[in-house]
N, C-alpha and C positions, 0 to 999 in steps of 0.2 A: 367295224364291229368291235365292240367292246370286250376284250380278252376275259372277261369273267364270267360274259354269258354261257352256263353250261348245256351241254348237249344233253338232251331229255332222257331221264333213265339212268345217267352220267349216277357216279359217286359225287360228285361235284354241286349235280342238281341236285341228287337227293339232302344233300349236308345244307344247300342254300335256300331250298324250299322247308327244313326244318327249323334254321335261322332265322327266316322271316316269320313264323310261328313262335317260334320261340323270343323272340326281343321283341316284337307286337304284342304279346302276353307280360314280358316279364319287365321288359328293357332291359338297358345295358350292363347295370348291376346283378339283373337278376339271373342272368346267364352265364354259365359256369362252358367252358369248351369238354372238359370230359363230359360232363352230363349230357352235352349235345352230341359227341361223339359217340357216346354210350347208345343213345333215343336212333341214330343214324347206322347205327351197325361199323362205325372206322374206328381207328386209331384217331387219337388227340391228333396224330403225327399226321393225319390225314388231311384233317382241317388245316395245320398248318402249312402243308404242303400246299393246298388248294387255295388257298387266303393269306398268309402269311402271320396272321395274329387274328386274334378275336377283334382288334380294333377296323382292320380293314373291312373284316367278313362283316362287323356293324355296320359299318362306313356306306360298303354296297347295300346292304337289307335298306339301308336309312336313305338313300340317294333312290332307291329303285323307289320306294313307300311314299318318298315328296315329291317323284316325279307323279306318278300317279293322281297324288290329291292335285299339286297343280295343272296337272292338266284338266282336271273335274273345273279348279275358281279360273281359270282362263277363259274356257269354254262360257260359264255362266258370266262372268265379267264381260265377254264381248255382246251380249244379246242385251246387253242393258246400257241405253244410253247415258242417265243421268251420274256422274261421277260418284257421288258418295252411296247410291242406292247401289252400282256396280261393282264396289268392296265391301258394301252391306251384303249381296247375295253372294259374292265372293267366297266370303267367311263363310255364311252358314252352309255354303255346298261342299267347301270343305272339311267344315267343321262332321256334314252329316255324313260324307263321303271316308270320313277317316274312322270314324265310328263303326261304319258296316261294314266296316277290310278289319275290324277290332283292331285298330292299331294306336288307339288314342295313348297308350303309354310309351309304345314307342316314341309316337310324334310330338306326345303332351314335355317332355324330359328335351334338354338341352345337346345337344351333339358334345359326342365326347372327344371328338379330336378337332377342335379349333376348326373345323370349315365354315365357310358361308353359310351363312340360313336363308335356305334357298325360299322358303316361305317370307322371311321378311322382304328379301330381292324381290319377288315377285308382287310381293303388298307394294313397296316402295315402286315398281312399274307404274300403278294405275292409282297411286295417292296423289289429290290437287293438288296443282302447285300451289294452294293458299294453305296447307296444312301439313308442308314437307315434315315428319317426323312421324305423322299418325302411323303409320308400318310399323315402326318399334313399336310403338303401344298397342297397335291391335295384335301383331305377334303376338304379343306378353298375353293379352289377354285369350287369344286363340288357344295358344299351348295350356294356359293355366284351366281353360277351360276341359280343354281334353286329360288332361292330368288328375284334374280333380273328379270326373268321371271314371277314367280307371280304377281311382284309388279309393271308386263309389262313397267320395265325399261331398258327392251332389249327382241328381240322377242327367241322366242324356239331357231328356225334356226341360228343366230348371238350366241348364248349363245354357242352351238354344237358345232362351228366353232370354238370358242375363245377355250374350251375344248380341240379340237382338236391339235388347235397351238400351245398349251403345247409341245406336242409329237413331230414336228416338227424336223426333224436335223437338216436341210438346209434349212435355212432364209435369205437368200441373200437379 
């Protein structure tokens, strides 16, 4: 069992259940630890007792939020046989699954302490071998889709589409 799972009710869950609210909304920048401290009823000295830094307590929000979507594009990637259609629905159940938990700014923004990107590891699982690298590039384009949603520089539905026209054969 994972040492930071907190016990329900916990000061612990309550501070990591406003976390994930809080960096889902704001991201990593936008999240100040007293003001979360303040929203949660503790001391700063609280959070850092229970997390160590505001980078950890992201660290977990961020790893709990990309297990989830992955688990959504796994699911849809194993019902679909044909290779490129199965990181085509991949994406978009992702894409729509990170939208409805509102975490596209979280997810749309780059990790801020150098881990894996567990979304590209995953892309990079189920890309042809005749197109090993497509993972970075749909990454790129995954996050930037979700990001720029957040930052309501393009609506949900337009971002889907643009996703979608990736996959396209025939673009006449």
């Amino acid at each position: 069992m994972k040492n930071w799972i907190p016990i329900p009710g916990s000061v612990k869950a309550k501070i990591l259940n406003l976390a994930v609210h809080a960096f889902s909304a704001k991201g990593y920048k936008g999240v100040h630890v007293k003001q979360l401290a303040e929203e949660a009823g503790v001391t700063t000295g609280a959070i850092y007792h229970h997390f160590g830094s505001k980078e950890q307590l992201y660290s977990i929000v961020r790893e709990e939020m990309e297990r989830r979507i992955i688990d959504r594009m796994e699911g849809a990637a194993a019902v679909i046989e044909d290779q490129a259609e199965s990181i085509h629905g991949a994406i978009l159940v992702g894409f729509d699954a990170t939208v409805k938990l509102k975490a596209s700014k979280l997810l749309g923004e780059d990790s801020q302490n150098g881990e894996p990107d567990r979304i590209e590891e995953f892309l990079q699982s189920i890309e042809p071998e005749d197109a090993r690298g497509v993972s970075v590039i749909l990454k790129a384009a995954f996050r930037s889709a979700l990001l720029a949603t957040a930052e309501e520089r393009i609506s949900v539905e337009d971002a889907r589409n643009a996703l979608s026209w990736l996959f396209k054969k025939d673009r006449r």
